[in-house]
NUMINU-786393 format. One line per field, with one value per residue (C-alpha): residue in one letter; y negated, z negated, x. Coordinates in Angstrom, 2 decimals. Layout:
code c(a:...);
py c(Y:...);
pz c(Z:...);
px c(X:...);
// end
This chain:
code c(x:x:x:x:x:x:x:x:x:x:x:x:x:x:x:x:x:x:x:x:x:x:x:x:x:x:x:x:x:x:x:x:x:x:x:x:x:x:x:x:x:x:x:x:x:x:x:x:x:x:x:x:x:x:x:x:x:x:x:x:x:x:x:x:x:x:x:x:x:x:x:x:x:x:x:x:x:x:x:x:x:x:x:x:x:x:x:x:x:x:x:x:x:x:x:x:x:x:x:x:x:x:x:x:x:x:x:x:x:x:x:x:x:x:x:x:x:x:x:x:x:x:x:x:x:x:x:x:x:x:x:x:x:x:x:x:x:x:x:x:x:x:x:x:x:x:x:x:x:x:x:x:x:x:x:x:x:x:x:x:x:x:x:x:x:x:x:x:x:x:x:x:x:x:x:x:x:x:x:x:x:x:x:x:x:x:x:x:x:x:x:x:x:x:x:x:x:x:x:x:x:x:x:x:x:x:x:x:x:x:x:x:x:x:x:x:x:x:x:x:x:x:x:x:x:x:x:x:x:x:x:x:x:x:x:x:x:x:x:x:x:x:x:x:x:x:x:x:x:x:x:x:x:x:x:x:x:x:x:x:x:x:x:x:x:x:x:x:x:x:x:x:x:x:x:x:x:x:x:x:x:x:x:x:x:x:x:x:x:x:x:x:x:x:x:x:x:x:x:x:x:x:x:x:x:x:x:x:x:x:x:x:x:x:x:x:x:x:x:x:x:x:x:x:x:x:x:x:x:x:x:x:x:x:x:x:x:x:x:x:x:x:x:x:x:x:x:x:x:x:x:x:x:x:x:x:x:x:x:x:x:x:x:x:x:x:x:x:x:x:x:x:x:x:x:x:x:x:x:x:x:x:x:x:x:x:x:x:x:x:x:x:x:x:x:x:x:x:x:x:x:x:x:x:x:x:x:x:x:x:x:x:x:x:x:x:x:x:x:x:x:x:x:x);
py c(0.00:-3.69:-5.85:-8.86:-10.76:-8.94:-11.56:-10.73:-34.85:-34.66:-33.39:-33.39:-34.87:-34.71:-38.27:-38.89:-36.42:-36.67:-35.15:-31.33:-30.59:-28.08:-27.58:-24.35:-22.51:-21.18:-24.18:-26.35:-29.14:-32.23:-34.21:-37.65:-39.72:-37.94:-34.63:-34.18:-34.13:-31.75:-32.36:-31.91:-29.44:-27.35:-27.00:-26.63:-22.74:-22.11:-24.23:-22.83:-18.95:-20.23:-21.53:-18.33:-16.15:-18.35:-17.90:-13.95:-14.05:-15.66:-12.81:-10.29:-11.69:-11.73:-9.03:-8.50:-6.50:-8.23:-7.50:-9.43:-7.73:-4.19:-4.31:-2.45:-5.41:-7.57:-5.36:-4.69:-8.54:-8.25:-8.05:-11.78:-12.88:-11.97:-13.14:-17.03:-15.93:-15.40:-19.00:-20.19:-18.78:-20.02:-23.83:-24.76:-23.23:-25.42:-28.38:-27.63:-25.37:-27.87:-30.46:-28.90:-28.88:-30.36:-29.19:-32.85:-32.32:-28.35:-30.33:-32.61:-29.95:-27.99:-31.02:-31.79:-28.34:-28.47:-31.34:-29.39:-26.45:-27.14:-29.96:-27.36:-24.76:-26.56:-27.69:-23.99:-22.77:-26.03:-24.84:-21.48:-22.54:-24.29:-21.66:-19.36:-22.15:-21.88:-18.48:-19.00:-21.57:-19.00:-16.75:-19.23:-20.90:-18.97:-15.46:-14.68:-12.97:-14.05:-11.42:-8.14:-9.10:-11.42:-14.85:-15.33:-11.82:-9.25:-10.93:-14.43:-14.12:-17.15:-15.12:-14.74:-18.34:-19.83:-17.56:-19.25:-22.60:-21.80:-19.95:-16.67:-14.64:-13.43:-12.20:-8.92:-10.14:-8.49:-5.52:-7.45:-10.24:-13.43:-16.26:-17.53:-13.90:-15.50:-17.25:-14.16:-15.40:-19.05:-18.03:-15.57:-17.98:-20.89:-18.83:-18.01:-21.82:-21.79:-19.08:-20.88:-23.78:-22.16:-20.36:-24.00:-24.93:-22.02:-22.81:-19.75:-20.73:-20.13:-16.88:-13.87:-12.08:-13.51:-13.02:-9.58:-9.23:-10.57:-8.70:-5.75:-6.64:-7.40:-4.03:-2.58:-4.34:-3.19:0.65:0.47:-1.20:1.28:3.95:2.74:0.73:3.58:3.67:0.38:-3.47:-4.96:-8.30:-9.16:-7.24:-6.56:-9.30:-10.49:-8.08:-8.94:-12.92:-13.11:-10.30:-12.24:-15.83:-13.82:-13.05:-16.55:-17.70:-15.53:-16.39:-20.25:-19.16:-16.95:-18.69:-20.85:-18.02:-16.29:-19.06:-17.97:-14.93:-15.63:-17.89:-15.09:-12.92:-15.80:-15.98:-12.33:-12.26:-10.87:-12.67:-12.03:-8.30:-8.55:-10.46:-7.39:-4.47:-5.98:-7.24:-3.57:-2.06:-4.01:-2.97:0.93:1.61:3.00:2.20:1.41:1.80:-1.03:-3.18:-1.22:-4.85:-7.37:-7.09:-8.04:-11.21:-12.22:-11.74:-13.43:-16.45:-16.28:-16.36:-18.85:-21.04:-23.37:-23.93:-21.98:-19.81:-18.93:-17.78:-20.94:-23.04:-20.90:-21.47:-25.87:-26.36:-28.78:-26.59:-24.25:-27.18:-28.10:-24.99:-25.08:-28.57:-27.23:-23.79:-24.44:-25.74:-23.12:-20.52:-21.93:-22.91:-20.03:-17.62:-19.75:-20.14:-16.61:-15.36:-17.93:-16.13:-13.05:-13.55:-14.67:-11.69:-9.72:-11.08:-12.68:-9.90:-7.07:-5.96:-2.77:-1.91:0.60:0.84:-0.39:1.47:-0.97:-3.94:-2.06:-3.81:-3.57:-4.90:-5.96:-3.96:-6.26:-6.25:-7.14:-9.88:-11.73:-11.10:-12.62:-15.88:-16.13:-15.73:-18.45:-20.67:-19.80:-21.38:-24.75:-24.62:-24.15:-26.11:-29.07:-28.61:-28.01:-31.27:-32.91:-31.57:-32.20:-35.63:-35.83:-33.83:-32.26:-36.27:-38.10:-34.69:-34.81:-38.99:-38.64:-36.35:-38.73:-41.83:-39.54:-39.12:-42.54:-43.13:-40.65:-42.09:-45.33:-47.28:-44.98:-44.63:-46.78:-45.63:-42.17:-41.86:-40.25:-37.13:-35.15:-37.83:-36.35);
pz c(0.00:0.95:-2.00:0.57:0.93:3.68:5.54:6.55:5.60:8.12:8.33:5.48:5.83:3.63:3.54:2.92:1.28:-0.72:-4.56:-4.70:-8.42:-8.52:-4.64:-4.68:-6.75:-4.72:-4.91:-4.38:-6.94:-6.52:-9.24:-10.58:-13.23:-15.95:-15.38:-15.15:-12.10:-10.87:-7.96:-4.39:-3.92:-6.52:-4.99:-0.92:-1.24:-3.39:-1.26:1.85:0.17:-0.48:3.70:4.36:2.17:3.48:7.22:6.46:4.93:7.55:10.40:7.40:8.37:11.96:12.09:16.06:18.21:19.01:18.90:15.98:13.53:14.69:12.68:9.08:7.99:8.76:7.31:4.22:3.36:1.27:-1.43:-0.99:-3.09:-6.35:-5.06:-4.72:-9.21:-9.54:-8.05:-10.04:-13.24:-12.77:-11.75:-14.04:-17.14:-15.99:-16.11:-18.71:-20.91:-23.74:-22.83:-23.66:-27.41:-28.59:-27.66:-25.97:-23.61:-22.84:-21.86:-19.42:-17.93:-17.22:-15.72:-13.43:-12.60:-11.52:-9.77:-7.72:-6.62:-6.72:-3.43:-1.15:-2.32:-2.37:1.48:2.45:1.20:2.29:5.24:5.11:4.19:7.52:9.21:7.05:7.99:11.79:11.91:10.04:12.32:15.46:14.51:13.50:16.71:19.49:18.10:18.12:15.36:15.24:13.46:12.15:9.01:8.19:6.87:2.90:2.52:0.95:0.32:1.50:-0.45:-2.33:-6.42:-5.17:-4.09:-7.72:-8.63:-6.36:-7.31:-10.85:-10.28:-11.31:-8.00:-9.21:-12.65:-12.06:-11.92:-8.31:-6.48:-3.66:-2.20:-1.27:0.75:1.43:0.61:-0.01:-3.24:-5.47:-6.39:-6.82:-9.60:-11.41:-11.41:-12.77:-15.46:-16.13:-16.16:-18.99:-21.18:-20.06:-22.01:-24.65:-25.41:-25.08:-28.11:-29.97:-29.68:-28.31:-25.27:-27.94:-29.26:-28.72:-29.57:-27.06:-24.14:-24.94:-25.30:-21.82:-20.37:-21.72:-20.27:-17.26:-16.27:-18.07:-15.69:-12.42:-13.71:-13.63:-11.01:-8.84:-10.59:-9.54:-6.34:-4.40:-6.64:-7.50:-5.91:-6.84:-5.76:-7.27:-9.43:-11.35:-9.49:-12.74:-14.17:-10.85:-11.42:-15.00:-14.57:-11.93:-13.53:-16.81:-14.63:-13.56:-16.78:-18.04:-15.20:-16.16:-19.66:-18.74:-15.60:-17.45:-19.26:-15.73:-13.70:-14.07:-12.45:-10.17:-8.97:-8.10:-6.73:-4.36:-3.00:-2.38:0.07:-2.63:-1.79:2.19:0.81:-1.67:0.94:3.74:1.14:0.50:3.84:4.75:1.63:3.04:6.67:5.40:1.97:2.40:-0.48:-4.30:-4.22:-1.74:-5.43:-6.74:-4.20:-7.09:-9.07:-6.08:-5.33:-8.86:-8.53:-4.92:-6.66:-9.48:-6.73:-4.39:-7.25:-7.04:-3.65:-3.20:-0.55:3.58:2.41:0.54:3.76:5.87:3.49:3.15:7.36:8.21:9.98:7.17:4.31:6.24:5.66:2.38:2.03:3.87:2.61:0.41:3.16:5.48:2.37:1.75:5.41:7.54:6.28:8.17:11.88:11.36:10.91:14.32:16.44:15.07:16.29:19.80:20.15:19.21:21.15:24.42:24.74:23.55:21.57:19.93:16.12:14.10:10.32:9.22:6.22:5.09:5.39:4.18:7.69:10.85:13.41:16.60:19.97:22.85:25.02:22.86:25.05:24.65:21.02:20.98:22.82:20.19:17.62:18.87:18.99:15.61:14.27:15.75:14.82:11.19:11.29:12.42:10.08:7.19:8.00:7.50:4.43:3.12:3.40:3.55:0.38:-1.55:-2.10:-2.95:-5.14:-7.19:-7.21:-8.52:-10.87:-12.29:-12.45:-14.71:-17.21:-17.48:-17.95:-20.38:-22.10:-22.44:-24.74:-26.60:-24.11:-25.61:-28.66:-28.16:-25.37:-21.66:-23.13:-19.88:-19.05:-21.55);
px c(0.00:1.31:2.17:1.68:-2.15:-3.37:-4.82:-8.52:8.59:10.54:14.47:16.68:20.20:23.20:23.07:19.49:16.86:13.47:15.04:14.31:15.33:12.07:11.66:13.74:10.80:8.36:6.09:8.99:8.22:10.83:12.99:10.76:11.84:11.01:13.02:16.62:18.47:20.84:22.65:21.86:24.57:23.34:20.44:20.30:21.04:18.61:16.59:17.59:16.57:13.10:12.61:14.40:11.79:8.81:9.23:9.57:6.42:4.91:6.05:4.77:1.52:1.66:-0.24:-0.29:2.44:5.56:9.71:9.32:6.34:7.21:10.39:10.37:12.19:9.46:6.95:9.01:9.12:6.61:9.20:10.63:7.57:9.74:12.67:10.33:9.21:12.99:13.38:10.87:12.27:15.39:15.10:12.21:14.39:17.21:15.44:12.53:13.67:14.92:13.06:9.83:9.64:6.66:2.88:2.14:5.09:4.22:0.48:2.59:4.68:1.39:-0.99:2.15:2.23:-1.02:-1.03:2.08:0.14:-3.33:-3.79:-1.97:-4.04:-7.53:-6.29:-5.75:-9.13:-10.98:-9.78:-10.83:-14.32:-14.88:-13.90:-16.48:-19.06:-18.32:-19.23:-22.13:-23.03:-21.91:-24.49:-27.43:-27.25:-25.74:-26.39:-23.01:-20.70:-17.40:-15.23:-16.16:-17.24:-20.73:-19.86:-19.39:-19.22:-16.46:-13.30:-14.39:-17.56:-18.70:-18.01:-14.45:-14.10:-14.83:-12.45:-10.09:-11.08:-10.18:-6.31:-7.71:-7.59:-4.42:-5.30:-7.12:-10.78:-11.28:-9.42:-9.60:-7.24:-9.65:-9.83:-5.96:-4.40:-0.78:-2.19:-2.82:0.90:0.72:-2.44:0.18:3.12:0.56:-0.39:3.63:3.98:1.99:3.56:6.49:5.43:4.11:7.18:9.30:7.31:7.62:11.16:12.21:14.65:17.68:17.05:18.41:15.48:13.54:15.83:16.34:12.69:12.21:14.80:13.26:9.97:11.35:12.69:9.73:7.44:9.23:9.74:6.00:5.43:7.20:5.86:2.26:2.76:0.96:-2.11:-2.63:-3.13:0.08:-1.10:-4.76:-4.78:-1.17:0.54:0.98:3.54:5.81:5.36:6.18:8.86:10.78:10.02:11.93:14.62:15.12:14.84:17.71:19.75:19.83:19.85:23.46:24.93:27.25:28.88:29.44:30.53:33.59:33.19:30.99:32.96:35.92:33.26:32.21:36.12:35.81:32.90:30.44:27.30:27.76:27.90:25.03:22.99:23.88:22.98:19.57:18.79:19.40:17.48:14.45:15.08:14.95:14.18:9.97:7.16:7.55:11.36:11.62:11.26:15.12:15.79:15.11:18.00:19.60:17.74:18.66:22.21:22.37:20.45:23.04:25.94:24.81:23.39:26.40:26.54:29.73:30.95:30.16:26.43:25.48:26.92:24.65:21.58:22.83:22.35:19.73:17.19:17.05:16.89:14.16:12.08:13.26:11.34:8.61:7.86:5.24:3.05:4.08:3.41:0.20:-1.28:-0.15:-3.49:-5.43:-3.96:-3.10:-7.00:-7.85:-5.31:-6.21:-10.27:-8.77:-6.80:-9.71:-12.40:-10.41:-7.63:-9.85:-6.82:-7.17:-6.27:-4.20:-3.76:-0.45:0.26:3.51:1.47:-1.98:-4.01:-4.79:-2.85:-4.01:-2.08:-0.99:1.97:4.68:5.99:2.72:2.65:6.36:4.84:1.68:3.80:5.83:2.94:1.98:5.31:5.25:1.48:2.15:5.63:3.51:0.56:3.24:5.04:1.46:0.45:4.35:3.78:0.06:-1.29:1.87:3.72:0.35:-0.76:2.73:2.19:-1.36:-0.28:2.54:-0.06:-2.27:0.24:1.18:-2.50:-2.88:0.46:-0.71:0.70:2.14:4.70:7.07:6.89:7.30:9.42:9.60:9.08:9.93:12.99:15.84);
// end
């Protein structure tokens, strides 16, 4: 069974960039005044990993013949939705983890949060909705039904679509993956936001305890997951256990990094992370079912050795085209569902395509001539490139901005007083 959603501003310059202090977690939030910066070179691999991971899910979806979506590899990526909780993990412990220490500023952290995630996602199922409307309107007024499926109905049913509304599609209330499939994870990482917060105020960054206790969890959660990939919906339903997992990973990374730096360093003179990156670019080209997940600890020592920006990989990862998906790869996480679904009904009703079962991906794919699939698919990145680039600077800047005139509202004045809570 897949562990995918089966689907049913501009270029960055060394020079001059928009901050991305967050952006290398999956929902790619950027530095503001209130958080503390790292530097851009600390951050354009990691960056880079998260355009990288994006674009991979997108061909995941592609669920029509081409060169392309025929390859295990591209059926197998799947997987590079822990290595975006891993990215997660890491970069919001950097920056968060002791500067979350009283309830007020674990609130903050949250609401901006939010206000990260939440205008993507309420464009991508706004989006979704008209799309649900049109073929209501198809069949009210011409008599025609577009799609297999009645409008409203199964996994775009209206029940599931309050459940989307409120982050919980994620969380195990349905066995089914709704609406914009890819956003099973953004619900589980929102909710390990909050016990990320909650465990800042607890003050529990510094112990020992804790980290072992995570760690522990951690490689709990992926022995079971790979015991029960084949039985169970690893997405909706016990997506959960993979988000918090990886986001634990992350966290222990930032946590550990500086004590390693040392060596990681050395390893990154050897060639290490071209190596690491080969073995599991090759484990996800080969490796079949639940195993395919023996790939994370990899992803969380290639974060750990291309964190720095050092070596040939991280100089791959820091060119422009690839910073650019980096930038981007929320959007194109987040927005892809849709164009994917349109083409999907065109191949189906205009080409006449016929289906097979993918049992990697766990859904049908459409059969054309591969050549033609390789020229849609085409299409369907400069499509969502373009629409991406929109919402970038459309809906994810004025969401994060709204979010950051809230606060200050809600500070009031108080503010002086107390502080920048999130600024130390």
């Amino acid at each position: 069974m897949t562990q995918a959603a089966p689907l049913g501003n501009g270029l960055s310059s060394s020079t001059e960039r928009a901050p991305t202090q967050d952006e290398v977690s999956m929902t790619g939030e950027s530095v503001d005044d209130r958080t503390p910066r790292l530097s851009e070179r600390r951050l354009r691999a990691l960056d880079g990993l998260r355009g990288v991971a994006a674009f991979l899910i997108l061909f995941h979806h592609a669920t029509w013949t081409s060169h392309i979506s025929e390859a295990l590899f591209v059926a197998n990526s799947y997987v590079v939705v822990d290595l975006f909780f891993i990215l997660s993990g890491i970069i919001i412990s950097e920056k968060y983890m002791t500067v979350i220490s009283r309830p007020s500023e674990g609130i903050y952290f949250v609401v901006r949060r939010f206000f990260r995630v939440y205008p993507v996602h309420l464009l991508a199922l706004a989006m979704l909705v008209s799309l649900e409307i049109s073929k209501l309107l198809a069949i009210t007024l011409l008599g025609v039904q577009v799609g297999t499926q009645r409008p409203f109905s199964g996994n775009y049913s209206i029940e599931l679509l309050v459940m989307n509304l409120f982050l919980l599609q994620g969380l195990n209330v349905s066995s089914l993956v709704s609406w914009n499939g890819p956003s099973w994870s953004i619900s589980t990482e929102f909710a390990a936001y909050i016990l990320f917060a909650l465990a800042c105020v607890a003050q529990l960054g510094r112990s020992r305890l804790f980290h072992f206790s995570a760690l522990v969890f951690s490689i709990g959660a992926y022995a079971w997951v790979i015991a029960n990939a084949a039985n169970y919906n690893m997405t909706s339903q016990w997506g959960i256990l993979r988000s918090v997992a990886g986001f634990s990973i992350g966290m222990l990374l930032a946590v550990y990094l500086p004590v390693l730096r040392r060596l990681i360093t050395g390893l990154v003179a050897y060639r290490v992370d071209i190596a690491v990156a080969a073995v599991a670019v090759a484990m996800i080209a080969s490796v079949p079912g639940p195993l395919l997940y023996l790939v994370v600890p990899l992803f969380a020592i290639l974060v750990a050795l291309v964190h720095d920006d050092q070596g040939s990989l991280a100089t791959v990862l820091g060119h422009r085209v690839i910073q650019t998906l980096g930038r981007l790869s929320y959007s194109i996480y987040m927005l892809h569902t849709f164009f994917v679904v349109l083409i999907l009904i065109a191949l189906k009703r205009l080409a006449h395509g016929p289906t097979t079962f993918d049992p990697v991906r766990g859904t049908d794919v459409v059969l054309i001539n591969p050549w033609l699939g390789d020229l849609v698919l085409l299409v369907l990145v400069v499509v969502v490139l373009l629409a991406s680039h929109i919402s970038f600077s459309r809906v994810e800047r004025p969401g994060r901005a709204l979010g950051s005139r809230l606060l200050e509202a809600l500070r009031g004045p108080n503010r002086a007083k107390r502080g920048d809570e999130l600024s130390r």
